[in-house]
BABA-413330 format. One record per atom (N, C-alpha, C, CB): atom name; y, z, x. Coordinates in nm, 4 decimals, decimal comma. Each point is the difference from the previous one (the first is absolute). Glycine has a CB too. Example, Ala and Ser with C-alpha at 12.3 -4.5 7.8 and 13.67 -1.06 7.14 Angstrom:
+------+----------+----------+----------+
: name :    north :       up :     east :
+------+----------+----------+----------+
:    N :  -0,5690 :   0,7800 :   1,3190 :
:   CA :   0,1190 :   0,0000 :  -0,0890 :
:    C :   0,1200 :   0,0000 :   0,0900 :
:   CB :  -0,1173 :   0,1246 :  -0,1892 :
:    N :   0,2223 :  -0,1966 :   0,1542 :
:   CA :   0,1190 :   0,0060 :   0,0820 :
:    C :   0,1090 :   0,0730 :  -0,0770 :
:   CB :  -0,0628 :  -0,2145 :   0,1184 :
+------+----------+----------+----------+
! end
This chain:
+------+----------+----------+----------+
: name :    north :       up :     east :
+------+----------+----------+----------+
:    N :  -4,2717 :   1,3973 :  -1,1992 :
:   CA :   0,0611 :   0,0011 :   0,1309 :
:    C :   0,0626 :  -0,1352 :   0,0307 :
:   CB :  -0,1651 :   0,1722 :   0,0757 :
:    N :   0,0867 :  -0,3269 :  -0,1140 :
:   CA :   0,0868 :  -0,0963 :   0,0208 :
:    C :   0,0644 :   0,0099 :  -0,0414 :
:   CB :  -0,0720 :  -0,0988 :   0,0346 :
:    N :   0,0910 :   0,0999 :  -0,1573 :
:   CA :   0,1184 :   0,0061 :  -0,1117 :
:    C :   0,1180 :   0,0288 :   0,0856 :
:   CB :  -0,1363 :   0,0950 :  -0,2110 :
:    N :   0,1469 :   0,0773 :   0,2751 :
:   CA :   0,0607 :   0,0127 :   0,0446 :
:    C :   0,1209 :  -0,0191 :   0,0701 :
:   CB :  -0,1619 :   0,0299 :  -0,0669 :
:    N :   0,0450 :  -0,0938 :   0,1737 :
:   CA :   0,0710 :  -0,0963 :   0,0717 :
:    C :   0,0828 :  -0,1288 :   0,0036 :
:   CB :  -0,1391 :   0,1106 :   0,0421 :
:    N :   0,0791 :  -0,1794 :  -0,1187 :
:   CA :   0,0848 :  -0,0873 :  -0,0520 :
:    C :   0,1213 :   0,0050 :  -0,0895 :
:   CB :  -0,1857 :  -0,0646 :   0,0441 :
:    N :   0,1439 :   0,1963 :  -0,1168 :
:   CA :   0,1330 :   0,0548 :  -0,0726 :
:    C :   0,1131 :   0,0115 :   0,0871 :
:   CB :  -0,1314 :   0,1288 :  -0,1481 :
:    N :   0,0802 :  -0,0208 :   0,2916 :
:   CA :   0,1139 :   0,0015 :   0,1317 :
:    C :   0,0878 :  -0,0918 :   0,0519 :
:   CB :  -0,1414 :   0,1093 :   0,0565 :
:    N :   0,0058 :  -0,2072 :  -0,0321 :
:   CA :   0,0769 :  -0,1458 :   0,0417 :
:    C :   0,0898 :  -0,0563 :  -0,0550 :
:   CB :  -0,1553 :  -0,0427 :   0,0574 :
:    N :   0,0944 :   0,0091 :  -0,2099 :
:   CA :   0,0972 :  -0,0821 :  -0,0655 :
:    C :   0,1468 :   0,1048 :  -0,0171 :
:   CB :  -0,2191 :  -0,1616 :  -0,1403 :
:    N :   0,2286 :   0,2238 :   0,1291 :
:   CA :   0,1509 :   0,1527 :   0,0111 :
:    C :   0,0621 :  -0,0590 :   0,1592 :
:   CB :  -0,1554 :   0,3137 :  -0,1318 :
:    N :   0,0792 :  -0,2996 :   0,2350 :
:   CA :   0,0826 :  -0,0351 :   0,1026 :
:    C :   0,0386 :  -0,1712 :  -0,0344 :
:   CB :  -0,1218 :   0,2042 :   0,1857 :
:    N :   0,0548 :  -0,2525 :  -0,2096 :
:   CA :   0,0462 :  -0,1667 :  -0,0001 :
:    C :   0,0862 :  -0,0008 :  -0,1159 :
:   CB :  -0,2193 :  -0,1245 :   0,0949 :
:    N :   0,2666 :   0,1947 :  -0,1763 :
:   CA :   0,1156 :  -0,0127 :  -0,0957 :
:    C :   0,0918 :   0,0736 :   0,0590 :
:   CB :  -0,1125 :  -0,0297 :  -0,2015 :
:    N :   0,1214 :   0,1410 :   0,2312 :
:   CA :   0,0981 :   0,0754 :   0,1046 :
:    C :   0,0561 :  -0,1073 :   0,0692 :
:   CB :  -0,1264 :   0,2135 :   0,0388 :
:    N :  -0,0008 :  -0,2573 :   0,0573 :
:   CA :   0,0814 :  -0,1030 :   0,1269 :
:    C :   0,0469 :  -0,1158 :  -0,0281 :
:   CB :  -0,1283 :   0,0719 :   0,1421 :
:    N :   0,0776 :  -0,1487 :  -0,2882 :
:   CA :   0,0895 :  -0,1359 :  -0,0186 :
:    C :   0,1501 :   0,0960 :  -0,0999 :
:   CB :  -0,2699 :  -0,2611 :  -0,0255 :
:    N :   0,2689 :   0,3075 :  -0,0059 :
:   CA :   0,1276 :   0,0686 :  -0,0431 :
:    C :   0,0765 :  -0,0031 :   0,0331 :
:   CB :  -0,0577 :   0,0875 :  -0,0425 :
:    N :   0,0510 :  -0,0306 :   0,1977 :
:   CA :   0,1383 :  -0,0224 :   0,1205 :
:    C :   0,0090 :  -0,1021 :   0,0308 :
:   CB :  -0,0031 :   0,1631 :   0,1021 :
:    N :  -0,1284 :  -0,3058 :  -0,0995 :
:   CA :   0,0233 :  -0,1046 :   0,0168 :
:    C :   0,1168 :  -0,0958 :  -0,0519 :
:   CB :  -0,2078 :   0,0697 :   0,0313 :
:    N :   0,1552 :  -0,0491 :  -0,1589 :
:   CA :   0,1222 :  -0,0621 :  -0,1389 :
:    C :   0,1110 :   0,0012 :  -0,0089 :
:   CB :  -0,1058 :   0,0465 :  -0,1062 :
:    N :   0,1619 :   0,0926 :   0,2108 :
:   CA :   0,1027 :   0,0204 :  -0,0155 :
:    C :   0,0821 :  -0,0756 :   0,0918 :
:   CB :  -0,0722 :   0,1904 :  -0,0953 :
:    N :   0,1964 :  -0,2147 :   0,0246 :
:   CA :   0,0860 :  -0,1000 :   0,1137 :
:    C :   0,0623 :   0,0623 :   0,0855 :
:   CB :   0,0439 :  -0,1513 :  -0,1346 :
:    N :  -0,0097 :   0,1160 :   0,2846 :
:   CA :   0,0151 :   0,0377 :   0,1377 :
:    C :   0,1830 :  -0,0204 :  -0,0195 :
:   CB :  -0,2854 :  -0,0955 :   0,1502 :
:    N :   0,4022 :   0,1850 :  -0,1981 :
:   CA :   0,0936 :  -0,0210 :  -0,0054 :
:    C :   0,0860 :   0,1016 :   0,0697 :
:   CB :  -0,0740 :  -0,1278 :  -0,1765 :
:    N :   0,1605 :   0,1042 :   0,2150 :
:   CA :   0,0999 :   0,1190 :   0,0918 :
:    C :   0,1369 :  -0,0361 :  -0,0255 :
:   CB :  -0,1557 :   0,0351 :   0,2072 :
:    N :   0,2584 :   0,0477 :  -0,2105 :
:   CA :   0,1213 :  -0,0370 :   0,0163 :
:    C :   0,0903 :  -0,0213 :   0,1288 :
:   CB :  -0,0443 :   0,0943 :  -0,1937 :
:    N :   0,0393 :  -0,1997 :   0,2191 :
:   CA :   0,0653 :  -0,0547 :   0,1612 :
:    C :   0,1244 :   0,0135 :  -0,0174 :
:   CB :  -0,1473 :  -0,1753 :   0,0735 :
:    N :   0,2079 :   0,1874 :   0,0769 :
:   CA :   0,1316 :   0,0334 :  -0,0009 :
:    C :   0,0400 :  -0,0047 :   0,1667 :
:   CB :  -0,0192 :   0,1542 :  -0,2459 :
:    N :   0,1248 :  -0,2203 :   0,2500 :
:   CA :   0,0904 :  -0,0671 :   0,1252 :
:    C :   0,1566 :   0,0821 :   0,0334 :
:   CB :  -0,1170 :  -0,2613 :  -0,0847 :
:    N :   0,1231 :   0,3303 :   0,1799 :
:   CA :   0,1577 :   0,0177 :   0,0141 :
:    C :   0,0684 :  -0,0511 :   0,1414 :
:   CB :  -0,0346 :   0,2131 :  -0,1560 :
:    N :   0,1900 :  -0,2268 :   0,1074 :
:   CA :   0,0694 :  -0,0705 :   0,0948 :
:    C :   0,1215 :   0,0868 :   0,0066 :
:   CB :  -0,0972 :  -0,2383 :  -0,0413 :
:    N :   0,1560 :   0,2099 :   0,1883 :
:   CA :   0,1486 :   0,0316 :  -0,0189 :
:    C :   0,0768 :  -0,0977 :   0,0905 :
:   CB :  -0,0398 :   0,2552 :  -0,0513 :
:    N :   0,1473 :  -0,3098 :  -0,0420 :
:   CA :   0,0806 :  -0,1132 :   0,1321 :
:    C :   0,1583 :   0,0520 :  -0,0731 :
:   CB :  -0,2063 :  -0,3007 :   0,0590 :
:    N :   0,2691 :   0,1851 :   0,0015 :
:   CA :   0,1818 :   0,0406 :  -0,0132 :
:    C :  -0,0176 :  -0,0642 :  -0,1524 :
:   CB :   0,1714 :  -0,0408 :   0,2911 :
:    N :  -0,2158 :  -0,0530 :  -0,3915 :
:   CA :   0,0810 :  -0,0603 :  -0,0305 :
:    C :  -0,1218 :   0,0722 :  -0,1289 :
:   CB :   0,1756 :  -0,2281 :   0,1900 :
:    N :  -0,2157 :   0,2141 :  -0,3249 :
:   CA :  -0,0217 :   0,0280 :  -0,0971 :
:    C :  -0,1164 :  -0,1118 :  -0,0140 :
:   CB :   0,2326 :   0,1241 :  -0,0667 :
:    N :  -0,1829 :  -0,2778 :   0,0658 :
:   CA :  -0,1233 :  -0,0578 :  -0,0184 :
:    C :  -0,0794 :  -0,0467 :   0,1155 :
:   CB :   0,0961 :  -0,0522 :  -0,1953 :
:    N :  -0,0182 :   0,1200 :   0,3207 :
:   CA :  -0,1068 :  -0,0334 :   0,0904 :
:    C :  -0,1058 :   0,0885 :   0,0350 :
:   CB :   0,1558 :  -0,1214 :   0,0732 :
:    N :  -0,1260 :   0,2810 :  -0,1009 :
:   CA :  -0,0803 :   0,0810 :  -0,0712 :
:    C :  -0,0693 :  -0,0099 :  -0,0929 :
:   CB :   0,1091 :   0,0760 :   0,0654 :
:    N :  -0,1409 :  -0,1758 :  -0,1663 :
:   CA :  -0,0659 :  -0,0053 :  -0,1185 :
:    C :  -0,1000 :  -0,1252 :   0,0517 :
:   CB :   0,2047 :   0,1011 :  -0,1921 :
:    N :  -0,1933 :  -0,2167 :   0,2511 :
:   CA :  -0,0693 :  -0,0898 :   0,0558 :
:    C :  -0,0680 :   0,0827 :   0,0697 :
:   CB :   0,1289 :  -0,1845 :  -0,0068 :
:    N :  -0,0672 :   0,2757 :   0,1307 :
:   CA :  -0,1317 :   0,0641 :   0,1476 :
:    C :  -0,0953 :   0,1033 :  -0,1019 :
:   CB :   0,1990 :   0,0372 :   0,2846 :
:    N :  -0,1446 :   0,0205 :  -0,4226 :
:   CA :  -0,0721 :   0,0985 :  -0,0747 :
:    C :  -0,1219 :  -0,1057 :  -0,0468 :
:   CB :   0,2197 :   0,1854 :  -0,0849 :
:    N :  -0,1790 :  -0,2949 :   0,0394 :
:   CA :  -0,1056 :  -0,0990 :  -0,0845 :
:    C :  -0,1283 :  -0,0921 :   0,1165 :
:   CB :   0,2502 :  -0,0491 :  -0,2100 :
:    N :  -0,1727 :   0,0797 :   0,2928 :
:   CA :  -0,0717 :  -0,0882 :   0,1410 :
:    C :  -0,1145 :   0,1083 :  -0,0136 :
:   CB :   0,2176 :  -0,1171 :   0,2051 :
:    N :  -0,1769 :   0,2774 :  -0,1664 :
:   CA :  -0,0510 :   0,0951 :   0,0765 :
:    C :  -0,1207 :  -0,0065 :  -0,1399 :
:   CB :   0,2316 :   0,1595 :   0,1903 :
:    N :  -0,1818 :  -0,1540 :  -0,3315 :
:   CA :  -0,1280 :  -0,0060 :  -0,0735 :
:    C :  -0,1121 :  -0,0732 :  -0,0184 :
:   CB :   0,1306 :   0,0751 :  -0,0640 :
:    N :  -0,0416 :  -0,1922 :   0,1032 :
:   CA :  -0,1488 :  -0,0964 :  -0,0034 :
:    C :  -0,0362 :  -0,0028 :   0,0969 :
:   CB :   0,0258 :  -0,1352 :  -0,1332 :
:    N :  -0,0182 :   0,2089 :   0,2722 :
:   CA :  -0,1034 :   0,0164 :   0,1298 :
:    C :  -0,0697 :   0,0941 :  -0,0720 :
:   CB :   0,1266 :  -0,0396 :   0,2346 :
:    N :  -0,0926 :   0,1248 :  -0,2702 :
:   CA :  -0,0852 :   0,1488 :  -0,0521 :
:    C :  -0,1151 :  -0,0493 :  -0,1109 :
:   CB :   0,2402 :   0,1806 :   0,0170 :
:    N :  -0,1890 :  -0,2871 :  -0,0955 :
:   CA :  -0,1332 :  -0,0546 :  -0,0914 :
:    C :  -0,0843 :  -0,0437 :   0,0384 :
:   CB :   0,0897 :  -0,0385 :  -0,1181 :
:    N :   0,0130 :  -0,0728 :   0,2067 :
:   CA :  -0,1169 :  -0,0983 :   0,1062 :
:    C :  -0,0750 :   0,1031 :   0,0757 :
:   CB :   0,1564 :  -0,2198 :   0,0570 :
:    N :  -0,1198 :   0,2563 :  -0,0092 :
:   CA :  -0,1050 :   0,1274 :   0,1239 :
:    C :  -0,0960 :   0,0583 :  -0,0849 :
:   CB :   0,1934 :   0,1038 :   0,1657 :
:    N :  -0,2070 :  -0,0699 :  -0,2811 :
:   CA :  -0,0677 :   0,0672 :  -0,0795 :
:    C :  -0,0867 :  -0,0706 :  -0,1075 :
:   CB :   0,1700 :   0,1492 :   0,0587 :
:    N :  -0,1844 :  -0,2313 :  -0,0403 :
:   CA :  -0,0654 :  -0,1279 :  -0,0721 :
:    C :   0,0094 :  -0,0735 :  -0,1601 :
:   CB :  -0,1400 :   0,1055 :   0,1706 :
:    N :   0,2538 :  -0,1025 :  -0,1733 :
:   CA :  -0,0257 :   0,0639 :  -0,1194 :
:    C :   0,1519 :  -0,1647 :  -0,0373 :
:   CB :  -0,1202 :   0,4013 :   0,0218 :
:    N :   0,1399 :  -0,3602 :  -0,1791 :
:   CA :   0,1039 :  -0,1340 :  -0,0399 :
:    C :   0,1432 :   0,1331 :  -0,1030 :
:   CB :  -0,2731 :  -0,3102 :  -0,0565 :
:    N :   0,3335 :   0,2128 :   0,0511 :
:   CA :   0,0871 :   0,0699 :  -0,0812 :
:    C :   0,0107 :  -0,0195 :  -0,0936 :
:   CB :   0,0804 :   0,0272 :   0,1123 :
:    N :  -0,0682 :   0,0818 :  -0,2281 :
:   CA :   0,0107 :  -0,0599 :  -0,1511 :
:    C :   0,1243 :   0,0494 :  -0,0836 :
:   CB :  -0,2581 :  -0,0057 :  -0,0035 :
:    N :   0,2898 :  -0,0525 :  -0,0052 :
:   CA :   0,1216 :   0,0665 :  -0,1419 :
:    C :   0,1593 :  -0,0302 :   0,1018 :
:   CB :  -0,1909 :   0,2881 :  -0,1543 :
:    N :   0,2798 :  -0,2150 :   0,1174 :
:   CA :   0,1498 :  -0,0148 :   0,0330 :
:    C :   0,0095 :   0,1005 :   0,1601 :
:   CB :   0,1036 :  -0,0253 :  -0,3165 :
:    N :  -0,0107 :  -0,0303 :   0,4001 :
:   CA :   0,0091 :   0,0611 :   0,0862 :
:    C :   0,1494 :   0,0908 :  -0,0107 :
:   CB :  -0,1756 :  -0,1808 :   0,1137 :
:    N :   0,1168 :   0,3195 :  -0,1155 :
:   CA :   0,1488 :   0,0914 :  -0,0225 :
:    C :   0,0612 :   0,0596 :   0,0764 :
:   CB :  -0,0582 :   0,0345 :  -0,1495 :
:    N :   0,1799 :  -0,0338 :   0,2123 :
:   CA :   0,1002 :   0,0204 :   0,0937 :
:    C :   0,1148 :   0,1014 :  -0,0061 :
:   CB :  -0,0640 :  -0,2109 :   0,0171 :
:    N :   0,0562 :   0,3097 :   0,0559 :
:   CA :   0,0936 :   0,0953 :   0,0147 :
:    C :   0,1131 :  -0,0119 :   0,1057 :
:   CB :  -0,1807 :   0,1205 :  -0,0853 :
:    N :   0,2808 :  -0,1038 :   0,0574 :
:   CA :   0,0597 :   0,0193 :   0,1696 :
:    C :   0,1202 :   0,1096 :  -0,0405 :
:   CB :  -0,0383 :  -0,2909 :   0,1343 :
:    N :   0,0641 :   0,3164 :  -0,0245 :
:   CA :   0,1114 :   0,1270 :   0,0361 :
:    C :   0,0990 :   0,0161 :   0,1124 :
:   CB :  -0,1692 :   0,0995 :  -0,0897 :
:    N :   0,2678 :  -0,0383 :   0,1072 :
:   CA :   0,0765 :  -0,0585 :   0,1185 :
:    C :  -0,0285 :   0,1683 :   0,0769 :
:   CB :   0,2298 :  -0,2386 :  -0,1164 :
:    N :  -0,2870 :   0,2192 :   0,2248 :
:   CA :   0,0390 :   0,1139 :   0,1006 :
:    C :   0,0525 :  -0,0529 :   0,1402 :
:   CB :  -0,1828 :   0,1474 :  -0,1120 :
:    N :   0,2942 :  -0,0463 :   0,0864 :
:   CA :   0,1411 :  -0,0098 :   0,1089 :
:    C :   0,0795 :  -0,1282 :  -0,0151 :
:   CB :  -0,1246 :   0,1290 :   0,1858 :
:    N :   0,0954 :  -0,2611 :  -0,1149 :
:   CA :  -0,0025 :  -0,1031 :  -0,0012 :
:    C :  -0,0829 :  -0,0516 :  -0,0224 :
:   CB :   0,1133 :   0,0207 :   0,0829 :
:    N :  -0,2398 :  -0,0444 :  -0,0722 :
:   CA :  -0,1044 :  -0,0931 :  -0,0403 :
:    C :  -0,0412 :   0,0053 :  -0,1140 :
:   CB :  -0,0590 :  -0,0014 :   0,1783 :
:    N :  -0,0095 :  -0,1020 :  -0,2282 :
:   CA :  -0,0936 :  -0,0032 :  -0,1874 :
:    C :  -0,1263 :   0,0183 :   0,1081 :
:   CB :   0,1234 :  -0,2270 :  -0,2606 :
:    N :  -0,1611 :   0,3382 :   0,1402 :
:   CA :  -0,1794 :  -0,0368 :   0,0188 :
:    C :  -0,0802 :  -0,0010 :  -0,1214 :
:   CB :  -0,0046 :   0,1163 :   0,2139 :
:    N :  -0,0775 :  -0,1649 :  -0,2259 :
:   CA :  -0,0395 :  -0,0689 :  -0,0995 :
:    C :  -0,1793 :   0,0098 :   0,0143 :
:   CB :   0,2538 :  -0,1614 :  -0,0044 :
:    N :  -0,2992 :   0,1692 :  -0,1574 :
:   CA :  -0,1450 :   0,0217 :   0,0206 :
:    C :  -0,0492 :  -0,0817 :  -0,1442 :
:   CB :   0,0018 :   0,2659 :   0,1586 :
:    N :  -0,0906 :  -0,3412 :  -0,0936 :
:   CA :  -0,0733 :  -0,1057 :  -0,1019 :
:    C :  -0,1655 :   0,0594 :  -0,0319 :
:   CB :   0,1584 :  -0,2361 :   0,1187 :
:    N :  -0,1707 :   0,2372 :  -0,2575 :
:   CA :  -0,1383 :  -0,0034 :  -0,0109 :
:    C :  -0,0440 :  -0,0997 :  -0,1080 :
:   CB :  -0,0066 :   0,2359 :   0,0807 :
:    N :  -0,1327 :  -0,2661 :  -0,0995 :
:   CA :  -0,0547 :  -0,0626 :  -0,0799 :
:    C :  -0,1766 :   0,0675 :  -0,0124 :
:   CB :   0,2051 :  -0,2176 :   0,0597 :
:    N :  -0,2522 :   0,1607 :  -0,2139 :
:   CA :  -0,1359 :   0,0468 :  -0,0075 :
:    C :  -0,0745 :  -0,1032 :   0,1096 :
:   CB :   0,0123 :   0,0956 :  -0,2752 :
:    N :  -0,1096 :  -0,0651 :   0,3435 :
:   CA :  -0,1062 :  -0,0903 :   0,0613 :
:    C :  -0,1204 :   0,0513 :  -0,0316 :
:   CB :   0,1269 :  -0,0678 :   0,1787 :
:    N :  -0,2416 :  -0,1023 :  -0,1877 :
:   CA :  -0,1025 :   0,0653 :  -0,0689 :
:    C :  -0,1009 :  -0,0615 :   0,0956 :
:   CB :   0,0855 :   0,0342 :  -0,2615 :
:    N :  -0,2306 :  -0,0467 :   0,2941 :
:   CA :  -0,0667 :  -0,0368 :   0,0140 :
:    C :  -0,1295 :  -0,0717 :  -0,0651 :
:   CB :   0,1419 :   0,1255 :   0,1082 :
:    N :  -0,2312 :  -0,2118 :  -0,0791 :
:   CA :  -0,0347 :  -0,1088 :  -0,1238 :
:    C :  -0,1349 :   0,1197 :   0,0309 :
:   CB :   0,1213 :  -0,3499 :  -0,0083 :
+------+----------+----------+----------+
! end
């Protein structure tokens, strides 16, 4: 019967450091729309790093940028990986 139990335990405490180990990563992402193309791509890059910052987290790797023209305006959408330590 101890046996058991400790068999249980130790199963949940590998289960639960499992998810521990794992790294806390999301794909962040910022959009903008202004008149001009790169002033859309700056308010897209601004808007992402509030969204990292707010979320605790840092940014890693290249930040990648879309934009498009609707009607008159660019709008534009930035993302990057963010991870947590």
């Amino acid at each position: 019967m101890k046996t058991m139990i400790l068999g249980a335990l130790a199963g949940l405490a590998i289960v639960g450091m499992s998810g521990a180990a794992e790294a806390k990563c999301i794909k962040a992402g910022g959009q903008a729309t202004a008149v001009t193309p790169e002033l859309s791509t700056f308010l897209a890059k601004a808007a992402l790093n509030n969204s990292i910052n707010s979320w605790g987290g840092k940014g890693v790797g290249k930040v990648n940028v879309a934009c498009k023209w609707e009607l008159v305006l660019s709008a534009c959408t930035a993302s990057q990986r963010a991870c947590k330590k």
